[in-house]
C-alpha positions in Angstrom: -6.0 -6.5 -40.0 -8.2 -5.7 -37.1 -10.7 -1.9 -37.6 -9.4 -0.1 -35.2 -12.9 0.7 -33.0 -13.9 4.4 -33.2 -16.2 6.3 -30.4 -19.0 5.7 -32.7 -18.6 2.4 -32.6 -19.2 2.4 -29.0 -21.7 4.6 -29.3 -23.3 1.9 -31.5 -22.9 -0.9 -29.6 -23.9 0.4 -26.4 -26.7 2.0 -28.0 -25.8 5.2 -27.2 -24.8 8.5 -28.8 -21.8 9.9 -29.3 -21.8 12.6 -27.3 -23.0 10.3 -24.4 -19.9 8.0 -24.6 -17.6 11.2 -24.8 -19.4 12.2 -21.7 -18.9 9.0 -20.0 -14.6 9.3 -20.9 -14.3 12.4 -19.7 -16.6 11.4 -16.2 -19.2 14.0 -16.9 -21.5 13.1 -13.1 -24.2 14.1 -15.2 -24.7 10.7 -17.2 -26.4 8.1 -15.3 -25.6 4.9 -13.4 -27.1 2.4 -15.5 -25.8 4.3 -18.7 -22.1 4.8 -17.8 -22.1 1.2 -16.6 -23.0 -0.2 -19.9 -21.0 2.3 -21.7 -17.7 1.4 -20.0 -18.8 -2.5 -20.1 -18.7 -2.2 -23.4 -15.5 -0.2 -23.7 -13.7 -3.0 -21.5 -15.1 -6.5 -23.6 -14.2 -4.4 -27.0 -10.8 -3.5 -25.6 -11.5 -0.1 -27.1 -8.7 2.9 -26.1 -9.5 6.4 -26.6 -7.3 8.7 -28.0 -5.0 10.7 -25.7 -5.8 13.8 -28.2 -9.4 13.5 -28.6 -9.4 13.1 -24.5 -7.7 16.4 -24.3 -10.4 18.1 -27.2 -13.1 16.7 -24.9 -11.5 18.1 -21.7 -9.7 15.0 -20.2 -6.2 14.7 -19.2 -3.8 13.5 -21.2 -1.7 12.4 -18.6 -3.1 9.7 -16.2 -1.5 6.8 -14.4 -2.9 4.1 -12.2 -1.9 3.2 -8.6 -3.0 0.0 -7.0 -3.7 -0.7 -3.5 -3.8 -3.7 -1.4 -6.1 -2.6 1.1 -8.6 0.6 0.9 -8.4 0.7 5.2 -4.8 0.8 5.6 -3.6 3.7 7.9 0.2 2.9 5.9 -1.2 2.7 2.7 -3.6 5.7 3.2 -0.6 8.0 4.4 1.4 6.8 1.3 -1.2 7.4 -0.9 -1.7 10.8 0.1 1.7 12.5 -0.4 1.4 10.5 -3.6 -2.0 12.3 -4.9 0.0 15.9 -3.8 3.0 14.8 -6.0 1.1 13.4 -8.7 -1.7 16.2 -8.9 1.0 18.7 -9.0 2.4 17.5 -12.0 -0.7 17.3 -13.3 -1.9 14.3 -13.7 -5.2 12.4 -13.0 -4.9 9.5 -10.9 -7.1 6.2 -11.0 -7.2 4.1 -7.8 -7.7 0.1 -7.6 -8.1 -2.2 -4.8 -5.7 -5.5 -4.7 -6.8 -7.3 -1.6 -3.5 -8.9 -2.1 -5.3 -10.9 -4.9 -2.6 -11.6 -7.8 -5.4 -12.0 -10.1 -7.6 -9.2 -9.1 -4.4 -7.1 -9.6 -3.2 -8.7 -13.1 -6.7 -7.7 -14.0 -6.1 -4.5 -12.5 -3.2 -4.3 -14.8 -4.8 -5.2 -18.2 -7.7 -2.8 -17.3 -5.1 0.2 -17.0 -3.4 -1.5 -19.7 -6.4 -1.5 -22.0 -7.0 2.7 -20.8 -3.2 3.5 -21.9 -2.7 5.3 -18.4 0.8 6.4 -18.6 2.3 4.6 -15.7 1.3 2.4 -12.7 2.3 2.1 -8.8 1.3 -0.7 -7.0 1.7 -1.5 -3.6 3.2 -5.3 -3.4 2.4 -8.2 -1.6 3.9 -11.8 -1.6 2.4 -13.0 -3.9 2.1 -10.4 -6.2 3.3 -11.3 -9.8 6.2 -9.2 -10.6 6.5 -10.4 -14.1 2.9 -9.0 -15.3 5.0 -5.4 -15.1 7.4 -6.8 -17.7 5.7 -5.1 -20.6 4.9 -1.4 -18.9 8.5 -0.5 -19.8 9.7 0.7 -16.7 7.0 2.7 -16.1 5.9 1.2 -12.9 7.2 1.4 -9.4 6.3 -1.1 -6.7 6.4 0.4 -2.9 6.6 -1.4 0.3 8.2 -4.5 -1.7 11.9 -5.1 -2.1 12.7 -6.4 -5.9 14.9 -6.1 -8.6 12.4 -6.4 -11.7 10.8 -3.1 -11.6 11.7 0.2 -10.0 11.1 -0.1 -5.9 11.0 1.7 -2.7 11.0 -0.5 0.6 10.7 -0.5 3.7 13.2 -0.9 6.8 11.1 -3.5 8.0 14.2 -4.9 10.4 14.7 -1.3 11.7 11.7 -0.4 12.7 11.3 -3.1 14.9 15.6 -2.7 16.1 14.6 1.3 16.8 11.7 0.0 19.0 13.8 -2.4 20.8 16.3 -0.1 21.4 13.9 2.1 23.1 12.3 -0.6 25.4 16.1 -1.4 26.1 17.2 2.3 27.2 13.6 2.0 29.8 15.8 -1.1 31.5 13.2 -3.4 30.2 14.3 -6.8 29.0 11.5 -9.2 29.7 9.5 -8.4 26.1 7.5 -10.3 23.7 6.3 -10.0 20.3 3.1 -9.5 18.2 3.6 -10.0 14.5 2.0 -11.3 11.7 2.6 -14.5 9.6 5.8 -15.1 8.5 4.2 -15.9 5.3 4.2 -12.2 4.4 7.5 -11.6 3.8 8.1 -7.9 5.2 5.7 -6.8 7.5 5.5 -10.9 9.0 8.6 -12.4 7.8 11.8 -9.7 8.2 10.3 -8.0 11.2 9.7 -11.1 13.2 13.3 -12.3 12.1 14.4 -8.7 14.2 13.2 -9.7 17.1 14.4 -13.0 16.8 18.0 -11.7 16.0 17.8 -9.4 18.8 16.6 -11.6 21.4 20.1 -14.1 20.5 22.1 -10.8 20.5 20.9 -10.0 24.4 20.6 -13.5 25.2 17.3 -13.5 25.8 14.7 -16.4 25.1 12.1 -14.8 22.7 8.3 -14.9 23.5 6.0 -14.2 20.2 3.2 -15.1 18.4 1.7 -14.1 15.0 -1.3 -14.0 13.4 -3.2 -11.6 10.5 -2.9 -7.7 10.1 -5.8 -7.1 12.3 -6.5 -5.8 16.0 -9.0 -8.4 16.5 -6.3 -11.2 15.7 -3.7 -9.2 17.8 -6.4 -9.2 20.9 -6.8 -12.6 20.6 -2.7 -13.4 20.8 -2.2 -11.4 24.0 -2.8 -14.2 26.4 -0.7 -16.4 24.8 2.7 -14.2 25.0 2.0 -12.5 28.6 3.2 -13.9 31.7 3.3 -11.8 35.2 7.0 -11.0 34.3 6.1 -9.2 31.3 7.3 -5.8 30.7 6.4 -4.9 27.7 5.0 -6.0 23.6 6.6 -5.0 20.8 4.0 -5.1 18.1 4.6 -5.6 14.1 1.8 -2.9 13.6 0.4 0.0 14.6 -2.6 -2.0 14.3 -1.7 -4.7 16.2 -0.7 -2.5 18.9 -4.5 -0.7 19.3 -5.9 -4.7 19.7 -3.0 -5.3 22.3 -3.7 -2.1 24.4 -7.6 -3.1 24.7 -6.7 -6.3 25.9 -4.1 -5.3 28.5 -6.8 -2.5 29.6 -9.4 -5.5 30.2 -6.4 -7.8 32.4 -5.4 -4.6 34.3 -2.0 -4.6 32.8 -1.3 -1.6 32.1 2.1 -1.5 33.1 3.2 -3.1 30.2 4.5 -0.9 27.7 3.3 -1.3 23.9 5.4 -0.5 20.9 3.7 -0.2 17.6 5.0 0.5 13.6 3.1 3.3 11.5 3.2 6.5 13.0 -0.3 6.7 13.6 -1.2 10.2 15.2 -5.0 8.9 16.1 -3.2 5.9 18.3 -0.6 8.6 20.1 -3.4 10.9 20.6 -5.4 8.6 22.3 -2.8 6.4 23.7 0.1 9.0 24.7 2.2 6.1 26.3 2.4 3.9 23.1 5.8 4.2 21.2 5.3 4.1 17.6 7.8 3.9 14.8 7.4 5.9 11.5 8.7 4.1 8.9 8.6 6.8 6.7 4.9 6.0 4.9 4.6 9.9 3.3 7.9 10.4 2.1 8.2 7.1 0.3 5.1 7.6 -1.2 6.1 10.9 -2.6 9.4 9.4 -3.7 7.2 6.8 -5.5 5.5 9.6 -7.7 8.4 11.4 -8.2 10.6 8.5 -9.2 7.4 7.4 -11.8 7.4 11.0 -13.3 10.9 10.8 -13.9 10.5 7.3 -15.8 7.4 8.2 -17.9 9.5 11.7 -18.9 12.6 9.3 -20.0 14.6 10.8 -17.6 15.7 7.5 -15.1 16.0 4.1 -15.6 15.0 1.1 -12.5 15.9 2.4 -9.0 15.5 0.2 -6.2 15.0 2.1 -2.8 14.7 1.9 0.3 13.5 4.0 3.1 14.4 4.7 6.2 12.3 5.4 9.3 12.6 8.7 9.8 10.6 9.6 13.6 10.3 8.0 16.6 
């Protein structure tokens, strides 16, 4: 049977003492770089888990869960994560934050790391190609957001309504001559489902759709604007409040300001400094508070899986 490694041990190895390595677990900003590095290099290739009691003796939490990111600059995720942190804190736990970059290996390693620290729970922000089935073993103490599944616990979004609610808008303005600015349908929500709603809606009015697609990014959005806009066109519906901020600089360099711009996120910065652009919330701060809370519930035994989904909730 396998010696179950100590804090001396890694004291040893690392060729530290004790007291520095109990430092180090508890994030004391008083050990250095170079010394916390080695320490916790050491603590990751040994596989070594401290003790939730001795944590709590040294002055670390005992409760602690993990939430994973796909992107550190995302307006969505950001707002998400924040009403998250509030919940979270408030219950009192400590939260450690990792960066997918919609990399299923960065986030299985993601996984084992959090894993390997006996964090008490895990959210992660999906992604199409995020491996669903490396959340087997956290026994249903995990919750994916902004990913519709049946595996683990979920909360989605409306991605068809969001982009039906803009529509409707552009429609009640007597504006029918609108194209569309997505992303590749190779991400299934934000590229695949809401491009599929303008699609649908377009066959609905009898219209013949206009669109293009591309990467989350206002530089890619820029570049599609010349391919989708014709002298008729009265307005761009955008997959993205992101999108939408690429789209308005390039109608403000063409002069075309008449064309109205629809966006998804929310984002207060883009109304404030574009007050004519129409922008969807699709509810970013209350699922990620429903995340938190429906994670709580599971690590307390108190809920099984729940699969939601939310519902824009401003216009």
């Amino acid at each position: 049977m396998t010696k179950k490694l100590t804090i001396l041990d890694i004291a040893r190895l690392s060729g530290v003492g004790k007291s520095t390595v109990s430092r180090v677990l508890t994030n004391d900003p008083k050990v250095k770089p170079e010394t916390r590095a080695k320490v916790e290099q050491v603590i990751q290739e040994s596989g070594y888990v401290p003790s939730k009691s001795a944590q709590s003796m040294r002055g670390g939490s005992q409760k602690v869960v993990g939430v994973i990111i796909s992107r550190l600059d995302s307006p969505s995720e950001n707002k998400a994560v924040s009403s998250m942190l509030s919940t979270l804190y408030a219950a009192g736990y400590d939260v450690v934050i990792m960066e997918s970059q919609f990399d299923r290996y960065k986030t299985n390693e993601h996984l084992d790391v959090l894993k390997k620290r006996s964090v008490d729970g895990v959210i992660v922000f999906g992604f199409s190609d995020f491996d669903l089935s490396k959340l087997a073993s956290w026994n249903n103490h995990s919750v994916v957001i902004a990913m519709d599944t049946q595996q683990v616990s979920s909360i989605n979004y409306d991605n068809n309504q969001v982009i039906v609610k803009a529509l409707q808008y552009l429609e009640g303005k007597q504006l029918s001559q609108i194209a569309f600015i997505g992303v590749d349908p190779s991400d299934k929500t934000t590229g695949q489902v809401r491009l599929a709603a303008y699609l649908n809606w377009c066959q609905q009015k009898g219209l013949t759709p206009n669109h293009r697609t591309g990467q989350l990014s206002h530089e890619s959005a820029y570049l599609l604007v010349d391919d989708v806009l014709t002298d008729k066109t009265q307005a761009i519906v955008c997959a993205s409040d992101t999108l939408a901020l690429g789209v308005i600089k390039r109608l403000q360099e063409l002069n075309r300001e008449d064309v109205v711009v629809t966006g998804v996120g929310g984002n207060e910065l883009l109304s404030f400094l574009f007050p004519k652009v129409f922008s969807i919330d699709p509810g970013y701060a209350l699922a990620g508070e429903k995340a938190a809370k429906l994670l709580i519930s599971q690590i307390n035994g108190e809920i099984d899986k729940i699969h939601l989904t939310q519902e824009p909730i401003s216009i």
